[in-house]
N, C-alpha and C positions, 0 to 999 in steps of 0.2 A: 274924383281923382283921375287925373290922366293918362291913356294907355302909355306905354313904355314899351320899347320892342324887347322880347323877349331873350335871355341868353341864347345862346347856339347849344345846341344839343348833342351828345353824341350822335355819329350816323352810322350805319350799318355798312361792313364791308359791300362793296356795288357788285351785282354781276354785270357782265358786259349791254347785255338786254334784259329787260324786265320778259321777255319769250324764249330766253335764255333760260329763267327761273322755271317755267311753263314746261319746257323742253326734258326736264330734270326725269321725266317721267318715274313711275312708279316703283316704291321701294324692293328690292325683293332680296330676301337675303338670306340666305342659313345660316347663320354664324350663332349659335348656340344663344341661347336664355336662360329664361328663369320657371323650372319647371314646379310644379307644388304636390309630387308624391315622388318620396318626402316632400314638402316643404321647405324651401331655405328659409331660417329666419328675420325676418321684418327687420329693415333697418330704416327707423322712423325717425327722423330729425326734425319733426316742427318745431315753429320759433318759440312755441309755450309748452315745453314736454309736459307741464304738471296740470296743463289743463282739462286732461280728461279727469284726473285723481281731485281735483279744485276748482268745480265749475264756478260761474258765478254770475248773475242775473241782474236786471235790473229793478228798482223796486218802486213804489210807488213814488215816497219822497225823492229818487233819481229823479224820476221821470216830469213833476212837477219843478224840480232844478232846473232842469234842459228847456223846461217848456219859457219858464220864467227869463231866463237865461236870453232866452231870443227873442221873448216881445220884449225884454229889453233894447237888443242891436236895433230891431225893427222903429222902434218910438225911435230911437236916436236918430232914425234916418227919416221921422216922419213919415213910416210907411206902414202898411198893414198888410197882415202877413197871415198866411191860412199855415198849419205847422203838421207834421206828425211823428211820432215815435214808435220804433217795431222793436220786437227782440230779435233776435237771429235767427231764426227760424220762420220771422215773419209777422206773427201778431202783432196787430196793431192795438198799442198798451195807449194811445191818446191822440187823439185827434181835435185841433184846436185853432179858430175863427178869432182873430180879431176884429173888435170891433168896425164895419166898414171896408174890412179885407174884399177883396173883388170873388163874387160867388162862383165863379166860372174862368176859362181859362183859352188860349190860342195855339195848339198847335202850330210848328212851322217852323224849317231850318232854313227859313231866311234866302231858298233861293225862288221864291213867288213861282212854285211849282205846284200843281192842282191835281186833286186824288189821291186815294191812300185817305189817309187820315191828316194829310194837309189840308189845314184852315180850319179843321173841327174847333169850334168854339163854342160847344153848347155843355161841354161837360160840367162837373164839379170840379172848384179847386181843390178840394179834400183830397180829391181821387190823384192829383198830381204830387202832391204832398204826400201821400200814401208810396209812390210809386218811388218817391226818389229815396224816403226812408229805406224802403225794402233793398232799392238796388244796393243803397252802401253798405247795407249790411249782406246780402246774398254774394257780393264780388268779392268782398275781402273773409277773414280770417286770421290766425295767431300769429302767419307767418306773410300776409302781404296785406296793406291796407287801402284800397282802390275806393274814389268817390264817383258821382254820377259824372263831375267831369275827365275823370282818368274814363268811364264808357264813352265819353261821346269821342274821345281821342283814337281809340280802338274796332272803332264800329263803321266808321267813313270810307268813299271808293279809295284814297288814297291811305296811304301809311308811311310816313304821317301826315295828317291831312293838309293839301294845300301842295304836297310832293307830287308833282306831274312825273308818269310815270314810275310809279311804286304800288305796290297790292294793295290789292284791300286792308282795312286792319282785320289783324288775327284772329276779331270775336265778332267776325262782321257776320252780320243779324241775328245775335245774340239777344238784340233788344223783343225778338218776336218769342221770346219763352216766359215765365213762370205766369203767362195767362190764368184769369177766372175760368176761362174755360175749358181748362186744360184737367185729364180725369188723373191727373196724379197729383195734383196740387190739391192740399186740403180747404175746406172753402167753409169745415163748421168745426166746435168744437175750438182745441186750444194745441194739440199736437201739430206739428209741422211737417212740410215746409206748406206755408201757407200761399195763396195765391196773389200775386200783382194786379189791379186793377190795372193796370194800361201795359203790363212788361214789365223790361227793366226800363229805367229812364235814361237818359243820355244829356240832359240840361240840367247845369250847376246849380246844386240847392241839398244834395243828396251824398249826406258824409256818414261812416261807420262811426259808434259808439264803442269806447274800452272802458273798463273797468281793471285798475292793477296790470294792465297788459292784454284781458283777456277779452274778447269781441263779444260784447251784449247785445248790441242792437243796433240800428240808424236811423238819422232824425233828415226827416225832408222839406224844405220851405221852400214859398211861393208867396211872390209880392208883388212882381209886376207884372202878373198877369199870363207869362210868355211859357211854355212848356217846346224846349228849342234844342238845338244844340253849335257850341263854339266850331265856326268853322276856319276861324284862323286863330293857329295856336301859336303863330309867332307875334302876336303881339298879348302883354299884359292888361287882361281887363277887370279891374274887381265886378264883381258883380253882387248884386242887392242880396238877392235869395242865399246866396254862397258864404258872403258873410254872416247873416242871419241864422244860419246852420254851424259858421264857426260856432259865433260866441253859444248857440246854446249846447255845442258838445266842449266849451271850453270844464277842463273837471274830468272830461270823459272822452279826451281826444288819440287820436292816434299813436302808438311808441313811432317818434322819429323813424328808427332804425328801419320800420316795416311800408312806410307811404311808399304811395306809387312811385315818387320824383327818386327811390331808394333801389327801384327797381326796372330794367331794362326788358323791351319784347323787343326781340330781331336786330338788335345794338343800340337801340332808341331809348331815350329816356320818358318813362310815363309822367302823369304830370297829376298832380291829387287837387289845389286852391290854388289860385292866380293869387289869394292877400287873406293874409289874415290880419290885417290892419283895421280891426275893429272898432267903429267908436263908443260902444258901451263897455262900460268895467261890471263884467257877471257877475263879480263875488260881489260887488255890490246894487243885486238885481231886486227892484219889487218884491214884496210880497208877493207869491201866487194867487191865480184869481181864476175861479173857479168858473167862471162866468161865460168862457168863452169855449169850454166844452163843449162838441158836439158829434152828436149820434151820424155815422155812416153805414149805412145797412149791408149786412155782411162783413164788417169789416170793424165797429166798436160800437156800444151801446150809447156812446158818448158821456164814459164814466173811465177814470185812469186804473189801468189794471198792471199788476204786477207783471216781469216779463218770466219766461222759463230757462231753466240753464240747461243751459246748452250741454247736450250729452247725457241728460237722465232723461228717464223712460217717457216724463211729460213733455218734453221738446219732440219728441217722435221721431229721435235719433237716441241709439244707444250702442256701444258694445255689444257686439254678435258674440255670443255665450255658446253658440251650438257648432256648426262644420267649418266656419271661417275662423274661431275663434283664435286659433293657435299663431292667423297671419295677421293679428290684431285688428281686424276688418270692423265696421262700424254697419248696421244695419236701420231700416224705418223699421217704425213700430205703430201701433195702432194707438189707441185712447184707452184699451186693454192689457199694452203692454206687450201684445201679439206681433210678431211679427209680419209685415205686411207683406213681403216679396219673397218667401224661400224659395229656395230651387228646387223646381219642378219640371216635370216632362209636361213636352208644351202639347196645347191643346189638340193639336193636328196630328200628332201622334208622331211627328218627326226626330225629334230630339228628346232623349228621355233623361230622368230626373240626375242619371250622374252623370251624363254627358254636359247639363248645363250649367251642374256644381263644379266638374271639374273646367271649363270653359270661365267662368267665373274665379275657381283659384288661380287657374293660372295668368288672368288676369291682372289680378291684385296680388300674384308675387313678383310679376315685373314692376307693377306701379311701387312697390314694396324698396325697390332698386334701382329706379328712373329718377337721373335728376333732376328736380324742379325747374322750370325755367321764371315763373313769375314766382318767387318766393323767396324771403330772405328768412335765415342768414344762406349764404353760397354754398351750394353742397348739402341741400337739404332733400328728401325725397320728396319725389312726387306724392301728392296730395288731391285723386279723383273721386269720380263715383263712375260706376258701371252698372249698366242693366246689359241683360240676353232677355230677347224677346224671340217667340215663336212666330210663324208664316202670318198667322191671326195677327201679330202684333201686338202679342200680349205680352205681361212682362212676367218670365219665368224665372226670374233670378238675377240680385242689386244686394250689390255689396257700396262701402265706402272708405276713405281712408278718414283717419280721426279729424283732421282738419280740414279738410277737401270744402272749399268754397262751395256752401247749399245753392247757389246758382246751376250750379252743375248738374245735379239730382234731374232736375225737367231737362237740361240738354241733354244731359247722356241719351234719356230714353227718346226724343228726338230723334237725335243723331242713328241709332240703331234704328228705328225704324223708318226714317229716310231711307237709308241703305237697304233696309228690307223691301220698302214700297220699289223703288225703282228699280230693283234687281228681278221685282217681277214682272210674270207675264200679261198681266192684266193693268199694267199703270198707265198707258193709254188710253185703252175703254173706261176706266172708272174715274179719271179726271177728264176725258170726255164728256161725260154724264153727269159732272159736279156742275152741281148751280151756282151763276156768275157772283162773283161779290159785289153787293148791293153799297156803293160811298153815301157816307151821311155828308156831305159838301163834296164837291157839288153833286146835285142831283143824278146821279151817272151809277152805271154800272161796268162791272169790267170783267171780262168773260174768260175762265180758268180753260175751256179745251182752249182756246185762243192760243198756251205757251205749250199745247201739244203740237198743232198743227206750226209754230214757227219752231219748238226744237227739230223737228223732222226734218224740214226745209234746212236748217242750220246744220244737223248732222249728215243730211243725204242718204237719211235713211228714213220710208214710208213705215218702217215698222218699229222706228225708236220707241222704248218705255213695252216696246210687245215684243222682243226679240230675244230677252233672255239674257242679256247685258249684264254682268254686274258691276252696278255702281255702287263706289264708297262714298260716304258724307262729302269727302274732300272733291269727288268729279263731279255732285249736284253744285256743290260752291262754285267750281267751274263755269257752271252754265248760266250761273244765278249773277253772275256777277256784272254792271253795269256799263262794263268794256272787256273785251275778248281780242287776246290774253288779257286775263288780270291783270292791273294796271298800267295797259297803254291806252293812254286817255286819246279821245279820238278816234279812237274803232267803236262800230256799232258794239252792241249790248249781245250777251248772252242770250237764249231764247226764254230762259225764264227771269229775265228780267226786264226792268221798265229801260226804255232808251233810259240816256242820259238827261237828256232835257224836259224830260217828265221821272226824273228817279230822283227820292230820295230818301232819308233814314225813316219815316216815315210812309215810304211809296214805293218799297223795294220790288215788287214785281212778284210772281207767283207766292212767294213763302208768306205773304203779308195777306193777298188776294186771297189763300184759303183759310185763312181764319179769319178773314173779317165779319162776316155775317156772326160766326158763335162772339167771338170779343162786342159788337155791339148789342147781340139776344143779352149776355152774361152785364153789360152795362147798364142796359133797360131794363133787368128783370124780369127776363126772360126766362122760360122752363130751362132748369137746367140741363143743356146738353154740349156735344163736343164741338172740340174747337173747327173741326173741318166737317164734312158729310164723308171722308174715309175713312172705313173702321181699323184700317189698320195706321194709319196717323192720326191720333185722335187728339193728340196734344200740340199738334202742327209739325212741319219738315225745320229742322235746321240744315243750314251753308255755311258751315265752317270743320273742320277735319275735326277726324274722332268717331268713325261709324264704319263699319264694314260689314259686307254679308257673311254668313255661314253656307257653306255646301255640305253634301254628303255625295262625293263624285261631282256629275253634272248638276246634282238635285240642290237647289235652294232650300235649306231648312230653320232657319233664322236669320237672326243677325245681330250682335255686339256693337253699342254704344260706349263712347269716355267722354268726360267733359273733367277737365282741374286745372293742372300748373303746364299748360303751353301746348298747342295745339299738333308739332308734334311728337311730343308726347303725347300725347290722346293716341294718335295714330298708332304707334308703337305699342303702348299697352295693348290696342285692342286687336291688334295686325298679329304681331308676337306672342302676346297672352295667346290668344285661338291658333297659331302656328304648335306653337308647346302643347298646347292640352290637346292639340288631334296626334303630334306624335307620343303622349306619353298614355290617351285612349286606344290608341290603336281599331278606332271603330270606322275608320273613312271620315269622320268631321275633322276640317279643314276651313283653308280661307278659299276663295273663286279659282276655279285654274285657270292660268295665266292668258290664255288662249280667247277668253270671252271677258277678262275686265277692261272696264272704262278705258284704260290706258292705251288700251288698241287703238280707238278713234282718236282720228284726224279729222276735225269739220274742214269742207272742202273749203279754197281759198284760204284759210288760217294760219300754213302751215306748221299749226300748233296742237300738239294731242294734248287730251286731259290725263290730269295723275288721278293714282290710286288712293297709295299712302304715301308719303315722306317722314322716315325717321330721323331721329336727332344726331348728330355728331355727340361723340363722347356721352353716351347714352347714360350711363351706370354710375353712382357715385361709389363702389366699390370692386369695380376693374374698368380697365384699359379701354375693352374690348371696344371695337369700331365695324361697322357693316353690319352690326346685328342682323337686319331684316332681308340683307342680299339676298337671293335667289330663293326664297317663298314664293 
């Protein structure tokens, strides 16, 4: 079929300069919140209120539909097609080889860029397949439904891609989370959230599964070989894999009303299938054939297994029953039913067990009251997850909202412990001493002190990352990012990032560099260990807002993570959440004093500072109120 140029999009109101946006500096604001003693009550608006009360899963005969369903499209197109099926949470319930399908697979976003994990072609296709299942079901939810090409739309220097001069997208390097190597992600057993072999994916093939409305799982294919992502979205391209994922979630597709194309980031329209112009009829698909099952280690015996529903105790998400309960908050669970994260005084002795509870409610009685930006219907709350982690970077306490996209769960803790890491005195010396990442293509390594010695040069300061700075998520993204300001294309790169002419979603620059060594041990089977050699990021750094340190005075004593419905929002809950709960403890925890955050700095020549946080206009979907975060 032939491409077709794409409709026009809505655009985003402009600012005058894209260093204009940059300039905006950091939020700060007192204008009152949402405090949680009392408690104001939860006002929960997902798009499936009856889904916690009516979970619903998929089952074996599903799962053999979906499978069937798509070596249908596939034979129609004369192609062969490696497949897989996850629940929501992850498990993967079947993994499946056509006959002659290509064993292995090409990394590469098409701009003949070297390093990173550009040009890796020795993998398994399973594991690509695996990857794009999980994304579609880990991005979406009751109330938005996002494929792996609505990430690759999201995750590019520009926004929207192909937009010379415009940010990055919103959830840009999103794709370096729900790692095998990562120690929050489950990786045995059948409770969630389970781990991505490669991430999230960014190349079309990777669509969520509904069942009645409700999100069960996602199926990911791979036929030609190519593990990529679209980097021009204004033209129509069907693509092989993408179709091959309609037809086998036809039965089990999207509600309209929730697809990405339903839903807007920054005034843009997101983008879910360039066709479903299918040319097999599913209902009338083969018999299934059993034959083409096969065993992925770690990840399916290579036998079809049921999926779990989502929100009883065996998905390893449930209703919190104990201190959050009354703010309907959603908690992980073990294979015991245990819960995994309560709130605790963290290991260092700095933050004790009600200063992290309450740091945690008030949290999640802003997200309670924030309204959503990716989620329909309009006017729905925010839907995150939050961890507080302690100095160690441990996690002392994660709460969730009932619908909160499981992608979220590994960024939040990310995101908080980015903010931790770089806020202290020691992230100098210890990614000084981090061992280089070792590229499987080409034969090469790439040396992590390398982005300490050029952020110093870049800030003008010999004692950046050792000085006591605190940085939030949102001023690592800053640094992280491929042009400096964010999107003025043509300015050298950030220091933790790859120039431009060796950058790309694949080769993003320090956040990719330290987890490569654990992501390739965790792909070759390797002893299991973490994703970086820091023990306090052990799941790797995220670049994108939603993370802020904790103080006690000048003293660093954590730091608060968000990941859900729009990044700032993340901001806001965790800015505001920790603003409320240090005035309503009265113990000195706080956010950074103003005097030492990120926001200060000016890298010399740039005449651009880094932000902190940025909160949302019209914040609340049950008052008015505007400036929330002023003057914090």
């Amino acid at each position: 079929m032939a491409a077709r140029a794409r409709p026009s999009v809505p655009t985003r109101a402009r600012l005058a300069a894209c260093a204009g946006l940059i300039l905006l500096g950091a939020c700060g604001g007192g204008g009152g919140g949402f405090e949680s003693g009392p408690p104001a009550p939860p006002v929960t608006t997902p798009a499936c209120a009856s889904c916690a009360t009516n979970p619903d899963n998929l089952t074996i005969a599903d799962v053999q539909t979906i499978l069937a369903q798509a070596v249908g499209e596939a034979r129609a197109h004369n192609a062969r097609a490696t497949l897989a099926v996850t629940d929501r949470v992850g498990n993967v319930l079947a993994v499946y080889q056509m006959k002659g399908a290509g064993a292995t697979f090409t990394i590469t976003d098409g701009r003949a860029v070297e390093g990173g994990l550009e040009n890796v072609n020795i993998l398994p296709a399973t594991l690509a397949a695996i990857a794009e299942a999980v994304t579609g079901a880990y991005l979406s939810s009751n109330g938005n439904a996002f494929t792996t090409r609505t990430a690759g739309q999201i995750i590019q220097e520009n926004f929207n891609p192909g937009e010379i001069g415009q940010p990055g997208g919103p959830l840009f390097g999103v794709q370096f989370s729900q790692l095998p190597c990562s120690d929050l992600m489950q990786n045995a057993g059948s409770v969630g959230p389970r781990a991505s072999p490669l991430g999230l994916a960014a190349s079309p093939g990777g669509l969520p599964l509904y069942k009645g409305g409700v999100l069960v799982g996602g199926i990911g294919a791979i036929a030609d070989g190519l593990y990529t992502i679209d980097r021009n979205i204004n033209v129509i391209a069907p693509a092989l894999n993408e179709l091959i994922a309609v037809a086998g979630a036809t039965g089990y597709a999207a509600p309209a009303s929730i697809r990405a194309n339903m839903i807007t980031a920054g005034g843009l329209a997101l983008r879910y299938v360039d066709s479903e112009a299918i040319l097999s009829v599913p209902s009338q698909h083969a018999a299934f054939d059993s034959s083409g099952l096969v065993a992925v280690a770690g990840f399916n015996p290579g036998a079809i297994q049921s999926g779990t529903a989502f929100g009883e105790p065996s998905s390893g998400i449930r209703a919190d029953t104990g201190a959050l309960a009354d703010l309907g908050a959603y908690v992980l669970v073990d294979g015991t039913n245990a819960v995994r994260f309560p709130a605790t005084a963290g290991t260092d002795g700095l933050l004790s067990q009600n200063e992290a509870l309450q740091i945690l409610r008030n949290a999640v009685a802003v997200a309670n009251h924030a309204r959503a930006q990716i989620r329909q219907p309009l006017n729905s709350t925010a839907q995150v997850s939050i961890f507080v982690v302690d100095t160690n970077g441990n996690p002392i306490a994660f709460a969730r909202s009932m619908d909160a996209p499981v992608f979220g769960i590994d960024v939040a803790l990310q995101k908080a412990r980015t903010a931790l890491f770089f806020s202290g005195t020691g992230a100098a010396a210890r990614l000084l001493a981090e061992a280089p990442a070792n590229y499987l293509v080409p034969p090469a390594q790439s040396s992590i002190a390398a982005y300490v010695t050029a952020s110093q040069s870049f800030l003008g300061n010999p004692s950046a990352f050792a000085d006591g700075t605190a940085y939030s998520a949102r001023a690592i993204g800053n640094l992280a990012r491929p042009f400096f300001p964010d999107g003025v294309n043509g300015n050298p790169p950030g220091p933790l990032s790859k120039p431009f002419v060796n950058w790309s979603v694949f080769d993003d620059g320090l956040q990719l560099d330290l987890d490569y060594n654990g992501i390739t041990n965790a792909l070759t089977g390797g002893a299991p260990a973490a994703c970086t050699g820091l023990a306090q990021v052990k799941n790797g750094i995220q670049i994108f807002p939603g993370g802020v340190p904790i103080y006690r005075g000048s003293t660093l004593v954590g730091a608060i993570g968000v990941s859900g419905d729009g990044v700032d929002q993340d901001d806001m809950v965790a800015f505001l959440g920790l603003a409320n709960a240090g005035a309503a403890l009265g113990t000195g925890v706080a956010n950074a004093p103003t005097a030492i955050r990120a926001d200060r700095i000016t890298p010399p020549g740039t005449g651009t500072s880094l932000l902190y946080v940025q909160c949302p206009q019209a914040p609340f979907v049950d008052t008015d109120q505007q400036g929330v975060c002023n003057g914090i």
